[in-house]
N, CA, C and O atoms as a Tinker XYZ file with bonds, in Angstrom:
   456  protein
     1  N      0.854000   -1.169000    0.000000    73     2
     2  CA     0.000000    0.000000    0.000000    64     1     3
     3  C      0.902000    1.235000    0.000000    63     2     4     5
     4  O      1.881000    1.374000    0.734000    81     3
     5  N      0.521000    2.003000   -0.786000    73     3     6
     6  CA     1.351000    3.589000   -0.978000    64     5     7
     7  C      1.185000    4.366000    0.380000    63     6     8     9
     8  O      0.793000    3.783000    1.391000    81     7
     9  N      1.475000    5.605000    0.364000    73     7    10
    10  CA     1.011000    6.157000    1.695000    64     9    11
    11  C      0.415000    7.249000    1.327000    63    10    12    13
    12  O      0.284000    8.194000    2.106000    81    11
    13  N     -0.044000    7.268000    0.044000    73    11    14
    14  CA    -0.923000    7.775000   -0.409000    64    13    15
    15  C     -2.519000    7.327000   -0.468000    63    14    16    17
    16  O     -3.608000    7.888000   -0.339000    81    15
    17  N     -2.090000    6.168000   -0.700000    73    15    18
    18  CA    -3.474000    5.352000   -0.210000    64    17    19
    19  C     -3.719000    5.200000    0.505000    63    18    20    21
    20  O     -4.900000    4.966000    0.764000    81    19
    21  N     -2.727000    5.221000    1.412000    73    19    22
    22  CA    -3.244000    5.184000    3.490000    64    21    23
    23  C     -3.405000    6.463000    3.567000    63    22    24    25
    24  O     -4.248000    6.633000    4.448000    81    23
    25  N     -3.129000    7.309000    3.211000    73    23    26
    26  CA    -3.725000    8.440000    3.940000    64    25    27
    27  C     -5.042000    8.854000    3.306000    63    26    28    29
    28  O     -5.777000    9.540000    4.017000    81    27
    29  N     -5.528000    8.496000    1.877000    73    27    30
    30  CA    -6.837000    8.480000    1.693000    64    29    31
    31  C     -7.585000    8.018000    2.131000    63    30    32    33
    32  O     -8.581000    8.590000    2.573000    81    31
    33  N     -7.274000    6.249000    2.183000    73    31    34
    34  CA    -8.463000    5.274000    3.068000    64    33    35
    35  C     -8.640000    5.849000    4.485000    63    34    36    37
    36  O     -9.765000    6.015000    4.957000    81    35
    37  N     -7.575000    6.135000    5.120000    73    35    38
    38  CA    -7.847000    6.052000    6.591000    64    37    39
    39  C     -8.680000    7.970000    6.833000    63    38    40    41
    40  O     -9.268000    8.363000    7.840000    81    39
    41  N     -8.427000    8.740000    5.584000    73    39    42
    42  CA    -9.781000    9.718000    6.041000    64    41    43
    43  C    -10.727000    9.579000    5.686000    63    42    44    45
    44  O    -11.759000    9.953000    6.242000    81    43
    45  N    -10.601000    8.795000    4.290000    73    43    46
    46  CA   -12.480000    8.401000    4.111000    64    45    47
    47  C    -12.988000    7.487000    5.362000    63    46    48    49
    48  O    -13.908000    7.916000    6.057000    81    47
    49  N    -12.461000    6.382000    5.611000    73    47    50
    50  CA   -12.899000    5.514000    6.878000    64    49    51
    51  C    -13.380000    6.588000    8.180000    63    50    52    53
    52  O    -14.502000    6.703000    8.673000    81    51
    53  N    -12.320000    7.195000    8.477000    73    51    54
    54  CA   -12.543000    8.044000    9.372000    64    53    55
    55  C    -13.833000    8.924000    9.649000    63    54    56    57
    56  O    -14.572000    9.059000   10.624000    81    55
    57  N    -13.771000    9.658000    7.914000    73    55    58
    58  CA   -14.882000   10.660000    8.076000    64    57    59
    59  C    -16.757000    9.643000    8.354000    63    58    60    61
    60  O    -17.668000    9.986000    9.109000    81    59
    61  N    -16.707000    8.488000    7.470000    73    59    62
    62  CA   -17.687000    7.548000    7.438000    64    61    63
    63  C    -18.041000    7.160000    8.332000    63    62    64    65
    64  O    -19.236000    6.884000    8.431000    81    63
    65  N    -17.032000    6.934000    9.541000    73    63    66
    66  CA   -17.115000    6.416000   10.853000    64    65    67
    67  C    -17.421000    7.361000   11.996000    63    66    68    69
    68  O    -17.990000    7.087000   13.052000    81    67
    69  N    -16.838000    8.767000   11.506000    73    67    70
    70  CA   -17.643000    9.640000   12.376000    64    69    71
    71  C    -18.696000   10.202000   11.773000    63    70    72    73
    72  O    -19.355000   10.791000   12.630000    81    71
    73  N    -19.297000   10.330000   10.429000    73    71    74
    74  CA   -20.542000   10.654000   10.097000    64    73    75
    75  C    -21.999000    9.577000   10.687000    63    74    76    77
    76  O    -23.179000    9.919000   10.771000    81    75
    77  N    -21.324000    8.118000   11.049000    73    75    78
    78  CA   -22.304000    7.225000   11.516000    64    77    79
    79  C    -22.479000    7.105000   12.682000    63    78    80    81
    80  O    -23.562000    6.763000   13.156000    81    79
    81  N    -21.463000    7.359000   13.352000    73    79    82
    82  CA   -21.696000    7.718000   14.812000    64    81    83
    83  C    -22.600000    9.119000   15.017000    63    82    84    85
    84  O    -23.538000    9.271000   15.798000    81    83
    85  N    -22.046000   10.079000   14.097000    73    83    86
    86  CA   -23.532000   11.407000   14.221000    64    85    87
    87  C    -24.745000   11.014000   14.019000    63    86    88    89
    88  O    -25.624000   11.214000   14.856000    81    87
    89  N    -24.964000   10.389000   12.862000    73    87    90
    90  CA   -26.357000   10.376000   12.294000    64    89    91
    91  C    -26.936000    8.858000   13.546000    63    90    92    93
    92  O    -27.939000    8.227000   13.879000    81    91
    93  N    -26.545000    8.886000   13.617000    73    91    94
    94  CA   -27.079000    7.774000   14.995000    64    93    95
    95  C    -27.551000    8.618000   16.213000    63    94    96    97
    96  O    -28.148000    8.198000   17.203000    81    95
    97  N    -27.258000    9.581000   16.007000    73    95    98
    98  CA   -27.677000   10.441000   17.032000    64    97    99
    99  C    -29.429000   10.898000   16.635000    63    98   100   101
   100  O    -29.635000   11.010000   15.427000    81    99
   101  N    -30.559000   11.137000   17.500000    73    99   102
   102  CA   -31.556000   11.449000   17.434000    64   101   103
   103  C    -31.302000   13.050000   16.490000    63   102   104   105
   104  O    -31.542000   12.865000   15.297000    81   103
   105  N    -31.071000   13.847000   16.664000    73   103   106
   106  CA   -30.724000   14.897000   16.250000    64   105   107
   107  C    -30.221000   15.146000   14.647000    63   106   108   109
   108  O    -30.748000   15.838000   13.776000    81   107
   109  N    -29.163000   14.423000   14.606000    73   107   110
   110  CA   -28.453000   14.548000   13.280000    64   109   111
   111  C    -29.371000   13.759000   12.495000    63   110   112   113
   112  O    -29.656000   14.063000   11.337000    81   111
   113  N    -29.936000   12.549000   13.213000    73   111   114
   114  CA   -30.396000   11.801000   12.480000    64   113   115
   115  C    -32.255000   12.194000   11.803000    63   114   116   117
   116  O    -32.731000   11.824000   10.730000    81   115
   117  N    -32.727000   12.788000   12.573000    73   115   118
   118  CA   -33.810000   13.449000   11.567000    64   117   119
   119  C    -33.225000   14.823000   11.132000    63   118   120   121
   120  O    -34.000000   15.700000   11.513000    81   119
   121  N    -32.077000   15.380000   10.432000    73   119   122
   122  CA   -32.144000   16.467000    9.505000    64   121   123
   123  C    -31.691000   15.511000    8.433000    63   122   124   125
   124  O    -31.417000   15.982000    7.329000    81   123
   125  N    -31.584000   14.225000    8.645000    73   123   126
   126  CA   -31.487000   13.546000    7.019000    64   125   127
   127  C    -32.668000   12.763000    6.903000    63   126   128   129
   128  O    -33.270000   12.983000    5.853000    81   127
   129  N    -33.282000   11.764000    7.786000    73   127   130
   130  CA   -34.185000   11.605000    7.471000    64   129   131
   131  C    -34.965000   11.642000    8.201000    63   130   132   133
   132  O    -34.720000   11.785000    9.398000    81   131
   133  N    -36.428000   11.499000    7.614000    73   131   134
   134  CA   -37.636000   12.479000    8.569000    64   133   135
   135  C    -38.369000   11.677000    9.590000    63   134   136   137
   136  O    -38.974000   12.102000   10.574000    81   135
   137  N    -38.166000   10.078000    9.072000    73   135   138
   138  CA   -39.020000    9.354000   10.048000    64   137   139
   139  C    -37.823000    8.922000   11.053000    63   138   140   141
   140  O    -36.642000    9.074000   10.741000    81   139
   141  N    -38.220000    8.396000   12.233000    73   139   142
   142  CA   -37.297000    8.302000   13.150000    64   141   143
   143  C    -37.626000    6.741000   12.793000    63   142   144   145
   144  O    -38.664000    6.260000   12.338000    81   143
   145  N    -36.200000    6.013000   13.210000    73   143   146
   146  CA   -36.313000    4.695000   12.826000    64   145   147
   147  C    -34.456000    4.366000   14.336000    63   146   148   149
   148  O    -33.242000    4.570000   14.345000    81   147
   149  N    -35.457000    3.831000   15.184000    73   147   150
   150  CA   -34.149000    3.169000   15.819000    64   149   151
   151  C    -33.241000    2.118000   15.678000    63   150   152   153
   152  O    -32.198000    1.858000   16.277000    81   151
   153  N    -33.907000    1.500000   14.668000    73   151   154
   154  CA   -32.742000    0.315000   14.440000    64   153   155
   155  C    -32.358000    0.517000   13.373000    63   154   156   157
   156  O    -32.033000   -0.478000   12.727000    81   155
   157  N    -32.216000    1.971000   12.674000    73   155   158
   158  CA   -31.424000    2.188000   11.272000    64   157   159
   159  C    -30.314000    3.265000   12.597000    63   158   160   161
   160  O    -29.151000    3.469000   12.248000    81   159
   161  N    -30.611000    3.643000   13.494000    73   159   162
   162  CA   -29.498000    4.407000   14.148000    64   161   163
   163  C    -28.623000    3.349000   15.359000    63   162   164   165
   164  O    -27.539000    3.674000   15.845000    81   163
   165  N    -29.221000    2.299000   15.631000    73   163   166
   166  CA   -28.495000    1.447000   16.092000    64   165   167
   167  C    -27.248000    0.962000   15.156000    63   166   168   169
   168  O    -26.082000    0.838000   15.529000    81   167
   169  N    -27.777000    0.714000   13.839000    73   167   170
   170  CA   -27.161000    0.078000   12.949000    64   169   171
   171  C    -26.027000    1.082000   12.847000    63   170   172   173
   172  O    -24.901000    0.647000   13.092000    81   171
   173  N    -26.183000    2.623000   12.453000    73   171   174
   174  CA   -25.773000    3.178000   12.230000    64   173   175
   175  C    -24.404000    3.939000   13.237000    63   174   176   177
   176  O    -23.498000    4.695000   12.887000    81   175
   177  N    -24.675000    3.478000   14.294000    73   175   178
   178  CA   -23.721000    3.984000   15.473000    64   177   179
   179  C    -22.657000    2.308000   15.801000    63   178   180   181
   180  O    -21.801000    2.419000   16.679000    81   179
   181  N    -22.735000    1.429000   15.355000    73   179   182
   182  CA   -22.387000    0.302000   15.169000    64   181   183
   183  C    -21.477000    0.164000   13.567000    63   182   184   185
   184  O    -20.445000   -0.435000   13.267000    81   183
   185  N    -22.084000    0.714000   13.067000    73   183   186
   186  CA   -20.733000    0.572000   11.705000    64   185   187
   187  C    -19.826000    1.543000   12.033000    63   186   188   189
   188  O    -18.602000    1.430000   11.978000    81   187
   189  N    -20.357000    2.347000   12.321000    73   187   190
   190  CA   -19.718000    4.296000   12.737000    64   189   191
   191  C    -18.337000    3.463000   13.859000    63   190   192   193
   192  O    -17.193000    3.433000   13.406000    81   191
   193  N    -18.491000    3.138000   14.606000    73   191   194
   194  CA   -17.478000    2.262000   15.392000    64   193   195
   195  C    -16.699000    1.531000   14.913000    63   194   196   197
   196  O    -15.507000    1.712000   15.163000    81   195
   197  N    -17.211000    0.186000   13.846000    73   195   198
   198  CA   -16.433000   -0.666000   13.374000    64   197   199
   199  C    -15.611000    0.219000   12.155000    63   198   200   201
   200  O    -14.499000   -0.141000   11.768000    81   199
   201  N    -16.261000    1.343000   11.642000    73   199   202
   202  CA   -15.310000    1.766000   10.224000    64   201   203
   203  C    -14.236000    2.781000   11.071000    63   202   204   205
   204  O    -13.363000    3.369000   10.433000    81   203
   205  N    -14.341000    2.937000   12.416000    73   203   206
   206  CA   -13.513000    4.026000   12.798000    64   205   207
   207  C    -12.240000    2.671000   13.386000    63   206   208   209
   208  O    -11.038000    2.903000   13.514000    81   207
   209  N    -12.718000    1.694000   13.585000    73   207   210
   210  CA   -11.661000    0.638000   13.985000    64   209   211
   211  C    -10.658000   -0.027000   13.027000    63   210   212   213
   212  O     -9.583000   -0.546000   13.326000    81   211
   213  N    -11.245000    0.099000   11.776000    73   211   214
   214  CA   -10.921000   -0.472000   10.745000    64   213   215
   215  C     -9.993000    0.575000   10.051000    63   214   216   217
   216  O     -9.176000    0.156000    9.231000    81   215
   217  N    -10.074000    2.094000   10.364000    73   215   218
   218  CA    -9.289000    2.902000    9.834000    64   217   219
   219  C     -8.086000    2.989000   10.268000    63   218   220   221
   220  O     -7.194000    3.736000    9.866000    81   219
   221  N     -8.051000    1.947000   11.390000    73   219   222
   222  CA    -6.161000    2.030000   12.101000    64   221   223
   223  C     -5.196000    1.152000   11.431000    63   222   224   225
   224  O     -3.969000    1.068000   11.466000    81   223
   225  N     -6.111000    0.531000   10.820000    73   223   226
   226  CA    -5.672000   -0.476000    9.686000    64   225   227
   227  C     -4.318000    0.056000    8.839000    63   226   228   229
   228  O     -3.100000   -0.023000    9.000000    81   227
   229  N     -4.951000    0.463000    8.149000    73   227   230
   230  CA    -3.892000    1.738000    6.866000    64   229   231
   231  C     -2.696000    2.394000    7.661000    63   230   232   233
   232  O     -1.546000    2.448000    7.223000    81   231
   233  N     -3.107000    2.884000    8.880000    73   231   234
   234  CA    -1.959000    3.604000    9.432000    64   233   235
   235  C     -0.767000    2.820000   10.292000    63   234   236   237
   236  O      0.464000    2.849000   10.303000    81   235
   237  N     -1.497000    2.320000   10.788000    73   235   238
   238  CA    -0.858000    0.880000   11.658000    64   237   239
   239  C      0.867000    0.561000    9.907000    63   238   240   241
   240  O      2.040000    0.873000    9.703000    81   239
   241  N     -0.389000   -0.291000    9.160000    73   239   242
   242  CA     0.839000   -0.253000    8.352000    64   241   243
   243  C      1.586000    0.201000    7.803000    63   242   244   245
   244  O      2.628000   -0.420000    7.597000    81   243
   245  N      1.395000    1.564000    7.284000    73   243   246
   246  CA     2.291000    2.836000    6.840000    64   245   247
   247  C      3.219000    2.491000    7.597000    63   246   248   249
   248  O      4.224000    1.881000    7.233000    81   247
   249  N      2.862000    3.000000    9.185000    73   247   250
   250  CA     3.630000    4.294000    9.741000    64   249   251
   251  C      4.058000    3.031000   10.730000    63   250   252   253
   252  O      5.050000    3.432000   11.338000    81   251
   253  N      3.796000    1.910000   11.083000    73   251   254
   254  CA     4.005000    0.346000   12.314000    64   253   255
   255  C      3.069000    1.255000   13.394000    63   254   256   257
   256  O      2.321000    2.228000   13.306000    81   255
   257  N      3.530000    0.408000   14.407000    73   255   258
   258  CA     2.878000    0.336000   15.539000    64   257   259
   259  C      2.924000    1.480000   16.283000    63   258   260   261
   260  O      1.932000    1.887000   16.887000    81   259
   261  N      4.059000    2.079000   16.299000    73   259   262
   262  CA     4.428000    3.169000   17.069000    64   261   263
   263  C      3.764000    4.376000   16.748000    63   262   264   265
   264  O      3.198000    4.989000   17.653000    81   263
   265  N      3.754000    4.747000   15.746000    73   263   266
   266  CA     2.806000    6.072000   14.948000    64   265   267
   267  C      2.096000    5.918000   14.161000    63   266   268   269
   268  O      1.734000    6.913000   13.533000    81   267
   269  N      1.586000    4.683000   13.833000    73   267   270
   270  CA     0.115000    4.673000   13.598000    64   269   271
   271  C     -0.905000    5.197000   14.192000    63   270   272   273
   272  O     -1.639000    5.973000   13.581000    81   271
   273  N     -1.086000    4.920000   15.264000    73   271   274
   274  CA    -1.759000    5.053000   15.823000    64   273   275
   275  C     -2.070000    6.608000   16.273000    63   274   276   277
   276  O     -3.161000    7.046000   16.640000    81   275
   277  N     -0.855000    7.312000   16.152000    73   275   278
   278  CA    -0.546000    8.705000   16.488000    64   277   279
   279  C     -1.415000    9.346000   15.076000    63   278   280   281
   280  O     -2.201000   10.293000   15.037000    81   279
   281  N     -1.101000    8.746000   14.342000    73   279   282
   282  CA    -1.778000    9.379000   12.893000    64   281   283
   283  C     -3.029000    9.092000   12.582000    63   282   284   285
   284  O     -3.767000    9.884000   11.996000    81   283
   285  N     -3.525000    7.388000   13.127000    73   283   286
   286  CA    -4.836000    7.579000   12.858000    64   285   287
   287  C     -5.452000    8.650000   13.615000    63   286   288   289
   288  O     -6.451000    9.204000   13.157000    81   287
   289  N     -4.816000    9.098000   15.047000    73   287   290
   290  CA    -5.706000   10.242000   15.546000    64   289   291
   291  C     -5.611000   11.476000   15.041000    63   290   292   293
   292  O     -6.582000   12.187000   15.300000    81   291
   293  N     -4.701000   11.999000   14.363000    73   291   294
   294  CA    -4.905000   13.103000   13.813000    64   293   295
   295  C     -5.940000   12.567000   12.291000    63   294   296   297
   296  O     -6.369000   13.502000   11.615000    81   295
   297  N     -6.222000   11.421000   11.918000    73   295   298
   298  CA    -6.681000   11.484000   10.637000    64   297   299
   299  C     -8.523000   11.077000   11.482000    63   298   300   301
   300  O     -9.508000   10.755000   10.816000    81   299
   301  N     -8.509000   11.175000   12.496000    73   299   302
   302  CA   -10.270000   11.139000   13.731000    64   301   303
   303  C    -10.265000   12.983000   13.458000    63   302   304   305
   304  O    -11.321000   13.614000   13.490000    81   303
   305  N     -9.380000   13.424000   13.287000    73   303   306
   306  CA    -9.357000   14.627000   13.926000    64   305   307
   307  C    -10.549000   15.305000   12.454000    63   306   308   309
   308  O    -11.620000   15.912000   12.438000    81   307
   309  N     -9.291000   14.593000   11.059000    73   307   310
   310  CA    -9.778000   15.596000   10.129000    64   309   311
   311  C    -10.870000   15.123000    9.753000    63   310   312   313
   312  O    -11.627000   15.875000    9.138000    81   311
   313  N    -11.270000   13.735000   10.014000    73   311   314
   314  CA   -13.017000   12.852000    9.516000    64   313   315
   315  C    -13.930000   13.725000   10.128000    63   314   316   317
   316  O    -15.029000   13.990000    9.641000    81   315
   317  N    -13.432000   14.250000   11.351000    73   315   318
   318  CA   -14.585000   14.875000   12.502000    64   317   319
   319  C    -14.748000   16.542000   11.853000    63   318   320   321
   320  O    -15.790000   17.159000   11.635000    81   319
   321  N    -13.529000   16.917000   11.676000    73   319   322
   322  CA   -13.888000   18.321000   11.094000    64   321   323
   323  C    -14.324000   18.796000    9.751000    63   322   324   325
   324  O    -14.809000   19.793000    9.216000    81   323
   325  N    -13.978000   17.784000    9.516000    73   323   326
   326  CA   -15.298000   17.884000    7.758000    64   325   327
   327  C    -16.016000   17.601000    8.041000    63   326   328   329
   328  O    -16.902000   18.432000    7.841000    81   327
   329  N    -16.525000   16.309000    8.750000    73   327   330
   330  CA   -18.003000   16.626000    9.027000    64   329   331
   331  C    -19.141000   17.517000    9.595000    63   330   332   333
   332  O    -20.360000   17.616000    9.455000    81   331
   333  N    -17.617000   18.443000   10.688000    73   331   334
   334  CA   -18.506000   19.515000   11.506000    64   333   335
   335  C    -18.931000   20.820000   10.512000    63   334   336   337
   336  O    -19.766000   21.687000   10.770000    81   335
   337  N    -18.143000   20.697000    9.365000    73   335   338
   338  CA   -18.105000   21.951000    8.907000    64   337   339
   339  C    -18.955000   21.653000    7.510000    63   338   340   341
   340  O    -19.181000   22.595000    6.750000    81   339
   341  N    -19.422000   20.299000    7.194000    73   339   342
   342  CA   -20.411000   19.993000    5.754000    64   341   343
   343  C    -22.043000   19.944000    7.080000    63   342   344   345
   344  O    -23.023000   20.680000    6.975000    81   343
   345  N    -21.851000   18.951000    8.101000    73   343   346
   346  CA   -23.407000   18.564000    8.516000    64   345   347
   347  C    -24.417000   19.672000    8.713000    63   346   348   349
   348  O    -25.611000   19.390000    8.616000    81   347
   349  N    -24.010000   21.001000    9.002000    73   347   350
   350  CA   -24.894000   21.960000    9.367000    64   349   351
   351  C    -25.581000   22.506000    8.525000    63   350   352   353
   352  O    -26.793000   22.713000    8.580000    81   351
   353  N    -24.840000   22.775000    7.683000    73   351   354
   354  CA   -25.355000   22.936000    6.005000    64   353   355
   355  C    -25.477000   22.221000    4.736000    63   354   356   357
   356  O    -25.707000   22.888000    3.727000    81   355
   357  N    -25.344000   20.857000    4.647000    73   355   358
   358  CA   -25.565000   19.807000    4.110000    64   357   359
   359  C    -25.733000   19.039000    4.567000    63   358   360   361
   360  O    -24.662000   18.457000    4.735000    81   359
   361  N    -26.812000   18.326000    5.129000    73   359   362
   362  CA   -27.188000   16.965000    5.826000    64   361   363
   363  C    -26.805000   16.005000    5.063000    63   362   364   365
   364  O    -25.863000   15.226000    5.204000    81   363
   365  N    -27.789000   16.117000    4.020000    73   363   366
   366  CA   -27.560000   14.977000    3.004000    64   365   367
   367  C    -26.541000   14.671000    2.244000    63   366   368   369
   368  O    -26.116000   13.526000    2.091000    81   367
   369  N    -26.153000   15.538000    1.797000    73   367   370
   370  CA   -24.742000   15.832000    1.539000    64   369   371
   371  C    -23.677000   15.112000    2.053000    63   370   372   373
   372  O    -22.979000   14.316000    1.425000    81   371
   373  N    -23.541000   15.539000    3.666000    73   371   374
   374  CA   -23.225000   14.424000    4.228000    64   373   375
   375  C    -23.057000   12.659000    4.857000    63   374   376   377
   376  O    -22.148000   11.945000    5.280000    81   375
   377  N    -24.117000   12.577000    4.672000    73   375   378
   378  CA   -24.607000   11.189000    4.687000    64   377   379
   379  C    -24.469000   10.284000    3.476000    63   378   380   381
   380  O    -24.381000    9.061000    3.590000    81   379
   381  N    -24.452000   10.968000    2.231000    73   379   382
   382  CA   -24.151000   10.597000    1.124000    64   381   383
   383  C    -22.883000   10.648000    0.519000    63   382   384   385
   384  O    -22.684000    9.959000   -0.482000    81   383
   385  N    -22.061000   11.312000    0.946000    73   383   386
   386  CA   -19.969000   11.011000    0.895000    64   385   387
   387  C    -19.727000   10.320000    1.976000    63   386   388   389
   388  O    -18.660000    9.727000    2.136000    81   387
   389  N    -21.169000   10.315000    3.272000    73   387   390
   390  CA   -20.196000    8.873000    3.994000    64   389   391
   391  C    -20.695000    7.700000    3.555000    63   390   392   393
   392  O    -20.042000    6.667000    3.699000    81   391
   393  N    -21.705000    7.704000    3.065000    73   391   394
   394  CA   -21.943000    5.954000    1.894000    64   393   395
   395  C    -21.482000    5.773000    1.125000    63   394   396   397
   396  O    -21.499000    4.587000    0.795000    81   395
   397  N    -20.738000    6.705000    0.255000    73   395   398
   398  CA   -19.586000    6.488000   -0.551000    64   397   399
   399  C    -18.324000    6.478000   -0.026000    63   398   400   401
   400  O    -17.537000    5.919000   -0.790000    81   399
   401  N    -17.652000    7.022000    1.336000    73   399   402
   402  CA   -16.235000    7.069000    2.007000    64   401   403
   403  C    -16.696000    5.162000    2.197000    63   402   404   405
   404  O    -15.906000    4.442000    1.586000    81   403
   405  N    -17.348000    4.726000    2.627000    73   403   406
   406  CA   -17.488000    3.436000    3.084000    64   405   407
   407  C    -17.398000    2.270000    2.099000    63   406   408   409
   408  O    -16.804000    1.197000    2.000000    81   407
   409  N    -18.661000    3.327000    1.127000    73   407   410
   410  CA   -18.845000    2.209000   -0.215000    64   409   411
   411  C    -17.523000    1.472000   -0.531000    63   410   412   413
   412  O    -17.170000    0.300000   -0.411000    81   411
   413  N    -16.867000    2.707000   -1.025000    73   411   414
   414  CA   -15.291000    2.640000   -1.487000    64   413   415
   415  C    -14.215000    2.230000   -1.138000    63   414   416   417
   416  O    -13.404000    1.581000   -1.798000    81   415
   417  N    -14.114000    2.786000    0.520000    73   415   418
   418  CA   -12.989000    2.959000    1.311000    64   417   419
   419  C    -13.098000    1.089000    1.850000    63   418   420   421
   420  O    -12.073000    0.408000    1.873000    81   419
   421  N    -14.430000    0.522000    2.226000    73   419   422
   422  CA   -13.935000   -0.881000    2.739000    64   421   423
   423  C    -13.392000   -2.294000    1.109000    63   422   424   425
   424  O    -12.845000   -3.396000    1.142000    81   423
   425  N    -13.810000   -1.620000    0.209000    73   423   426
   426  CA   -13.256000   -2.666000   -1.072000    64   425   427
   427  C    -11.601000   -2.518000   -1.302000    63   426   428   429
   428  O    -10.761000   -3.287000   -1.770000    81   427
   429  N    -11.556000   -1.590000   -0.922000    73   427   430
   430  CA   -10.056000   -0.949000   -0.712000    64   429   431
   431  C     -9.065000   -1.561000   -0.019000    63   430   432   433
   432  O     -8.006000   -2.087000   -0.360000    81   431
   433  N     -9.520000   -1.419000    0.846000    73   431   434
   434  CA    -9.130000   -1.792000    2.198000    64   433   435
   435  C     -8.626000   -3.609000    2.606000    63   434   436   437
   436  O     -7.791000   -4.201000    3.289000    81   435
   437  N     -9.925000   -3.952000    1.541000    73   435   438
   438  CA    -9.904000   -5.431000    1.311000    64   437   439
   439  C     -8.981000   -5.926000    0.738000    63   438   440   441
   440  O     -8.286000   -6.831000    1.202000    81   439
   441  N     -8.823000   -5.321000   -0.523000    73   439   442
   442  CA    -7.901000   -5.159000   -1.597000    64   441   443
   443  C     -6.344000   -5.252000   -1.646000    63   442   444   445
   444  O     -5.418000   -5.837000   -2.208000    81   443
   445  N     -6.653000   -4.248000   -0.646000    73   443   446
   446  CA    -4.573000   -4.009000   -0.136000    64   445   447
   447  C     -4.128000   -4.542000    1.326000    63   446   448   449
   448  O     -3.015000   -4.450000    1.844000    81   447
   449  N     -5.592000   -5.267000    1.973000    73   447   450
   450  CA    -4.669000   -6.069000    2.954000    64   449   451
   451  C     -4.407000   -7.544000    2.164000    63   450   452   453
   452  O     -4.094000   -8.507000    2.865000    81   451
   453  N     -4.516000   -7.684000    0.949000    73   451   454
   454  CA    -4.102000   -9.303000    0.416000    64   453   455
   455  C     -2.688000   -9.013000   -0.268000    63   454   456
   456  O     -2.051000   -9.932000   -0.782000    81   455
């Protein structure tokens, strides 16, 4: 894997993983959609976790053990601040580059751990 590609996967993962942990929230989650549905935000605060676990992946191997981990947190940092700065004024918007950060980012991911 390049470290170009780790540093893409692990902010799309990132941003996907903190956009699902938002929209799992009562709040975030009706300015995208209107009916309230708890087991699409269960679901949704449950991938939001596993894609933010899965993003240490990429960095772990770049950078080993030692600063991976240092980097996946600065790359929590930048998933979280694009999202703070698209969700207020694009809901959907948002929710829809994190079904594509995911779509994308886990075939990827698949891809270059073989």
């Amino acid at each position: 894997m390049s470290l170009t590609l780790a540093v893409i996967l692990a902010a799309a993962l990132c941003y996907a993983g903190m956009a699902g942990l938002c929209l799992g929230m009562d709040r975030h989650h009706s300015q995208v959609w209107k009916a309230k549905a708890p087991n699409r935000q269960r679901l949704l605060r449950v991938a939001g976790w596993l894609l933010l676990a899965l993003a240490v992946w990429p960095c772990v191997q770049i950078w080993g053990a030692a600063v991976g981990p240092v980097v996946w947190c600065g790359m929590l940092s930048v998933g979280a601040f694009t999202l703070v700065l698209l969700l207020p004024y694009r809901p959907r918007v948002a929710a829809l580059l994190a079904a594509v950060a995911a779509g994308v980012g886990l075939p990827v991911l698949l891809l270059s751990a073989g």
